[in-house]
N, C-alpha and C positions, 0 to 999 in steps of 0.2 A: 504494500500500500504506500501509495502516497502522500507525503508530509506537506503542510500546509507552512509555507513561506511568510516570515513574517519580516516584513523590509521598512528599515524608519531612515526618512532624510531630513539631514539638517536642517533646523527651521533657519537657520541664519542663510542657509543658501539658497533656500525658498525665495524669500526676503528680498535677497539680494536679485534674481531672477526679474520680480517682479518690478523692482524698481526698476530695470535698466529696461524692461518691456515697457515702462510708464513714460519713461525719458523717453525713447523712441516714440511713442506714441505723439508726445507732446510737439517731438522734432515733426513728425509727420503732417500733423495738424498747422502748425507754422510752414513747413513748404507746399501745404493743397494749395492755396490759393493760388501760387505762380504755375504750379503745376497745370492745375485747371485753366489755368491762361494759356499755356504752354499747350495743353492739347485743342481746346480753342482753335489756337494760330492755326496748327498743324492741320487740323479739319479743313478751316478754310484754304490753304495749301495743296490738302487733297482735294478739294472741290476744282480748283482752279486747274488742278494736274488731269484731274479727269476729263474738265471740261474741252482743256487744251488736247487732249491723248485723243477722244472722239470728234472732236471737227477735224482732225487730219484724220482720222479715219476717212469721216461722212466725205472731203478732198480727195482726198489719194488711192481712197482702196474703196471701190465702187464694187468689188468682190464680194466685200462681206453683208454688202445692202438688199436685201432682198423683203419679201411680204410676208414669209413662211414662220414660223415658230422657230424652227431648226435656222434659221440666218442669226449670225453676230449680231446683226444691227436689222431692226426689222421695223417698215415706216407704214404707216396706218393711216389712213384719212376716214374721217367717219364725223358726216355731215357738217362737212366744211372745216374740221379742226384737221392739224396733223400731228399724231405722236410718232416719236422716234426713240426707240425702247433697244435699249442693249441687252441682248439676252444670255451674251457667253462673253461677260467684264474679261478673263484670260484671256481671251482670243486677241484683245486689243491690247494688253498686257496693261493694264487698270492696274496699280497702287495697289496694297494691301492698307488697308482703311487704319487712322489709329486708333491706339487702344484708351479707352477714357479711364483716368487713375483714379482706384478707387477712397471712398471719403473715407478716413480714416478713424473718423470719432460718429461714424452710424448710431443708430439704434439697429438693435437684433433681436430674437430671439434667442436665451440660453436659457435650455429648461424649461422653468414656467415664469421667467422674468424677460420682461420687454426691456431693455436696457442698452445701454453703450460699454464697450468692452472696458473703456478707461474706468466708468464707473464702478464695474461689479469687480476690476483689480485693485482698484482704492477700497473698493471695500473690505475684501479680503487681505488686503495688506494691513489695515488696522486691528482686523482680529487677531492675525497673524503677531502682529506687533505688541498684543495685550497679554499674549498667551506664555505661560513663564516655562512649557513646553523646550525641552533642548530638541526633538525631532516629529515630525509627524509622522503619520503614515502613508503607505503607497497609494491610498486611496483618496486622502487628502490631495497628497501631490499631483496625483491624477486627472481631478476634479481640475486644479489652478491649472497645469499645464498646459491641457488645452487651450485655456486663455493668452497664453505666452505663444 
């Protein structure tokens, strides 16, 4: 039979985890705003790159222009409008779109708490800090870690 493992970690390195997850955290929340500027720019960049990549298409390569489903570039008129719908972005070799960073101080779901990560680590760091405990256990730690 199998014996039942009983594993305790330092509450001080606990501690210490959390903090430097906290500090991060706060670093993060200080660079969204530029960041979210920064993908911003980048969007409009790739609009502009697309925009430019298919009028030298719709120009130069009368190949890929057809009415079908199956055409790269397929042009439609339907009572008096005209849409022109790119249907194989590859074909024209289209940008890879950016990626929007995410907010770093959300609300989420943990558990049965609606909460923000920062919040439910401060809070655990206070218990943590009250507790005259020299180690927790692997279940404790388990719980936090995830949050880290």
């Amino acid at each position: 039979m199998a014996r039942s493992l009983s594993v305790k970690i330092p509450t001080a390195s606990l501690i210490a985890d959390i903090e430097a997850s906290l500090a991060q955290i706060e670093k993060d929340i200080a660079n969204y705003p530029a960041e979210k500027k920064a993908y911003h720019e980048a969007v409009e960049a790739h609009k502009s790159e697309i925009a430019r990549i298919a009028i030298d298409a719709l120009t130069n390569r009368p190949e890929l222009i057809g009415t079908h489903f199956d055409s790269p570039i397929r042009i439609e008129t339907r009572y008096g409008n005209v849409s022109i719908t790119v249907t194989d972005p590859k074909a024209l070799g289209f940008p890879d779109a950016p990626i929007a960073p995410d907010e770093p101080n959300r609300s989420q779901s943990f558990g049965r708490d609606y909460t923000t990560k920062k919040q439910l680590l401060e809070k655990n760091l206070k218990v943590l800090k009250m507790t005259s405990q020299e180690e927790v256990n692997a279940t404790t730690y388990n719980t936090v870690i995830d949050l880290l």
